[in-house]
N, C-alpha and C positions, 0 to 999 in steps of 0.2 A: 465644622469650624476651620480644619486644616483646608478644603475647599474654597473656601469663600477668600482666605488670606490667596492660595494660589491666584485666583479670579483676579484680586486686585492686582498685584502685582502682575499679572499679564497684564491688565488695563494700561497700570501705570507704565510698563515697558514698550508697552504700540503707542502712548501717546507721548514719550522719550522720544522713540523714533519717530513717529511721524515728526516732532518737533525739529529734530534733529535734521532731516532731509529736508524740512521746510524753511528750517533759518541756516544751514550749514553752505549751501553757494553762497547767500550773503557773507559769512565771515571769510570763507574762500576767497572771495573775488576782493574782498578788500584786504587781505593780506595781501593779496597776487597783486594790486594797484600800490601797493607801499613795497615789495620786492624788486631786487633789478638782479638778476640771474646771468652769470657769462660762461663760455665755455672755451677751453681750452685743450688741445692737443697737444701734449704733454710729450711727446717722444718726436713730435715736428717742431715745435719751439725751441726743444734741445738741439735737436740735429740741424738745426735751420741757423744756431747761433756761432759766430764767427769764432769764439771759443772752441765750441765742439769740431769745428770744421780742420781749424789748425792743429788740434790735438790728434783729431783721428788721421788726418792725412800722415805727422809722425806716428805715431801707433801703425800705419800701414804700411812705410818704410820699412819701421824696425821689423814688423812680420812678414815680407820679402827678401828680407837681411836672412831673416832665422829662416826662413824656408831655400833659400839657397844653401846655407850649410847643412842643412838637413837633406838635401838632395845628393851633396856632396858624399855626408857620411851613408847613405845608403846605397851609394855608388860601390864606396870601400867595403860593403860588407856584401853588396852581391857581386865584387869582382874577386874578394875573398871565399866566396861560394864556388864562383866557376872556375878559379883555378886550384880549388880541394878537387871538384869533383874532375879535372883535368887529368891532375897525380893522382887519382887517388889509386888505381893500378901499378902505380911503379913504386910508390912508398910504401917504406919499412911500417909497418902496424904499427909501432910505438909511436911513429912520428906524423903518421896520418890521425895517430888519437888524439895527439897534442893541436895538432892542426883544427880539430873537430872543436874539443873543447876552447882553443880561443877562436873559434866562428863561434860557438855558442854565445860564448861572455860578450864578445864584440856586439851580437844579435840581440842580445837583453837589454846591454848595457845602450845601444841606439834606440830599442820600443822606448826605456825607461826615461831617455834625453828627449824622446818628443812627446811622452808623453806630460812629463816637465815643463818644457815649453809651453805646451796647450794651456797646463794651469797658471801657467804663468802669466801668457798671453790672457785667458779669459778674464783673472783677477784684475790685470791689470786694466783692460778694457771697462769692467766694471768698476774697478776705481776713478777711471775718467768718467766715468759718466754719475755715478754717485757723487762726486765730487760741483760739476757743474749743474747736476738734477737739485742739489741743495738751494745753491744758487739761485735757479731758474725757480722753487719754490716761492722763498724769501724777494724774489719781485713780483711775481703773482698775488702774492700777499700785498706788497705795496698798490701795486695796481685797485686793488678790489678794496683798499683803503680808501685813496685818493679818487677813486671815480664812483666812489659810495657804492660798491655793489653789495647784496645782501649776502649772494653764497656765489664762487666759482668752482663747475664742475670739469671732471674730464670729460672728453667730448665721447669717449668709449664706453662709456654705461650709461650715457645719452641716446634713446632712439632717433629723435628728433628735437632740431632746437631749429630757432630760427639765425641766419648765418648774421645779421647784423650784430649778434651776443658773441659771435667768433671773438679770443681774445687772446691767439695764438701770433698773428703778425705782432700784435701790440707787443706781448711779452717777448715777442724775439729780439726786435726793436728796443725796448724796455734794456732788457739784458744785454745787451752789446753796446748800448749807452754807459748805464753804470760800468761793466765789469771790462774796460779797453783794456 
């Protein structure tokens, strides 16, 4: 008895799939004919937008800014170095200690200002761009509203597409229209 149910249900199961492989390009292919697919690069539409351009060029200033006083202050602390290790023969032990430990405090205290910096600099870098990536979404969106597309992908988990569905000039364009 438990054989004969097995049996059917193999039948039933090869003739699912046969059916399945036999009508499934058909409903494929007529999805695919009601679909309209775009793709877009999403870190070129950003960087390509006159917003991102003026914001990074200041974010590039102020991080030339900070990296000249950072140059500055590790000037102070290796000219503090070489004139310890200049004295350090003629001075009194108490005052070459004193000397030592403000090079220490001076040496922490500049890792700890650039390292400050960095996260300061990185966050804020990624604030600007989180900031305009929202942006640059919410037209993307409109776009694939108004030009009826079905789904728009990044162009980076994309193997191949064809460059006509490119929809990365558009949304550059798009985006530096609405957001002057």
């Amino acid at each position: 008895m438990r054989l004969t149910i097995f049996r059917r249900f193999r039948a039933i199961g090869f003739h699912l799939i046969f059916v399945f492989f036999l009508c499934g390009p058909l409903v494929v292919s007529s999805f695919a004919a009601e679909s309209r697919i775009g793709f877009v690069d999403i870190q070129k539409a950003v960087s390509s937008t006159k917003e991102w351009k003026s914001s990074f060029n200041k974010f590039k200033a102020d991080f030339t800014k900070e990296k000249k006083r950072i140059k500055i202050r590790e000037q102070k602390v290796k000219k503090m170095l070489g004139d310890l290790n200049k004295q350090s023969f003629v001075l009194d032990p108490e005052l070459k200690k004193k000397k030592e430990e403000k090079l220490r405090k001076e040496k922490i205290d500049f890792e700890r200002y650039v390292q400050d910096q960095n996260t300061a600099f990185g966050k804020k870098e990624k604030e600007m761009t989180q900031k305009i990536l929202r942006k640059m979404m919410e037209v993307i969106k409109k776009i694939g509203k108004e030009k009826k597309y079905t789904m728009i992908l990044e162009q980076k988990v994309v193997l191949y597409h064809d460059r006509g569905n490119d929809l990365t000039k558009m949304a550059t364009l798009t985006y530096d229209r609405v957001n002057k």
